[in-house]
C-alpha angles and dihedrals in degrees: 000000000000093000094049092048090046088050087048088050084051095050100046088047090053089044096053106037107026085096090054090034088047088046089053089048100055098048087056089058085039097055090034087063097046088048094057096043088053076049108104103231111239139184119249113203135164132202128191108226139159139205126217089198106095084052088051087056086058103038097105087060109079094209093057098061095077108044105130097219116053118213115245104185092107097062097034083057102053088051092050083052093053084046096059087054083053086058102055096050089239088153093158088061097047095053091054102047088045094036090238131150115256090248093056087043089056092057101055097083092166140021121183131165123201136191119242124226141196129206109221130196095286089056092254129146108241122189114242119215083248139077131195119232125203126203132187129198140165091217114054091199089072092061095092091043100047081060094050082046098058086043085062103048096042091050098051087036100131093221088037092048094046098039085055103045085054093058094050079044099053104030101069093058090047091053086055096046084052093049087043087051087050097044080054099054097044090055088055088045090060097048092052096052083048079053098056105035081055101047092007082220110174095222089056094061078045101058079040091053090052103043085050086056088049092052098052093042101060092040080061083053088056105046088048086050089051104043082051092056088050093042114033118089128177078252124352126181118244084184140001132255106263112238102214129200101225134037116260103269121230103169099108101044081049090053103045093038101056091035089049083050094038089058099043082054094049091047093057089042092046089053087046096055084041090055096045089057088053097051 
């Protein structure tokens, strides 16, 4: 008996107030649409990069030459610094910092930069050597500029540049320790297989085997140390910034989202004006 009287008070709510819920509605979508045509219309675009700075920083620790994922905090960061800059409309600024015109620097009305995850086998986030940076402007025709801009910036950075310049600095003396610790080995190698083949001693092929594993091992060091110096930039572009065609469109998402709130609203109005009638 409660449910049925509880579905009789509905009904008589809905038949009294949907014109005035329905009124409410439709101004939502009205004024949604307005809204969105006052909006000026901009281009969303997103580029992968990554940053070899936070690994200049390291490169004195020899641990820290051979971790598989490089951290890429310093130079998000940086962007999300600039992009606190975006935000406040300092254009002047702006131009200034990515060598940019004033006319390019007026058309960058926002600047992120987001780490990138993985998921692996146990389910767990784990951080990629890459981030993702996204860019807004209200002329599409600045995107390429606005990159060539952060290349600029992060190339003529002062912590970036020397941080940098100590790594070109540094890495050439590590590559010929490591050629002076394999010359070594290989000399101890030999004297060990002279050492079997005179007193075929089994501890002797074993000292061999290891020095061999060394070896390789180290020569793997210095391939990886060398591709580094020929790939690892203060920022390098994994992909370029799209260019579309067409603004990013957010009509719809304007529509639906004050409609949805104008009829929330005109259902709590609406309960207000039947609760009114029955006081």
């Amino acid at each position: 008996m409660q449910l049925l009287d509880i579905f009789k008070s509905t009904q008589k709510f809905i038949n009294n107030q949907w014109k005035f819920i329905l009124s409410l509605f439709l101004l939502g979508i009205f004024i949604g649409y307005i809204y969105d045509s006052m909006k000026e219309p901009y281009y969303e675009t997103n580029a992968l990069a990554t940053s070899g700075i936070s690994f200049f920083e390291g490169v004195v620790d020899h641990e820290d030459l051979w971790v598989p994922v490089i951290d890429q905090k310093v130079a998000i960061d940086i962007i999300n610094s600039l992009g606190d800059i975006v935000s406040k409309r300092e254009n002047t600024l702006i131009a200034e910092k990515l060598s940019l015109s004033e006319e390019v620097a007026n058309d960058l009305i926002f600047l992120e930069a987001e780490q990138l995850y993985d998921i692996d086998l146990e389910n767990r986030r784990q951080k990629l050597s890459h981030f993702q940076i996204t860019i807004r402007v209200l002329n599409n025709s600045s995107i390429d500029a606005i990159k060539d801009g952060l290349y600029y910036y992060f190339n003529n950075n002062h912590y970036a540049l020397k941080s940098f310049n100590l790594f070109k600095g540094q890495m050439p003396e590590m590559i010929l320790q490591i050629d002076n610790e394999i010359a070594a080995l290989k000399t101890l190698r030999n004297t060990e297989n002279h050492s079997k083949e005179s007193n075929s001693i089994s501890i002797a092929n074993n000292r061999s085997e290891v020095f061999q594993n060394q070896i390789i091992q180290l020569f793997e060091y210095k391939q990886s140390m060398e591709r580094n110096m020929m790939l690892f930039e203060p920022i390098s572009f994994l992909t370029e910034f799209p260019v579309y065609t067409y603004p990013k469109g957010r009509t719809s998402f304007r529509i639906i989202l004050l409609g949805f709130l104008f009829l929330v609203f005109g259902c709590f109005l609406a309960f207000l004006r039947e609760l009114k009638k029955m006081g």
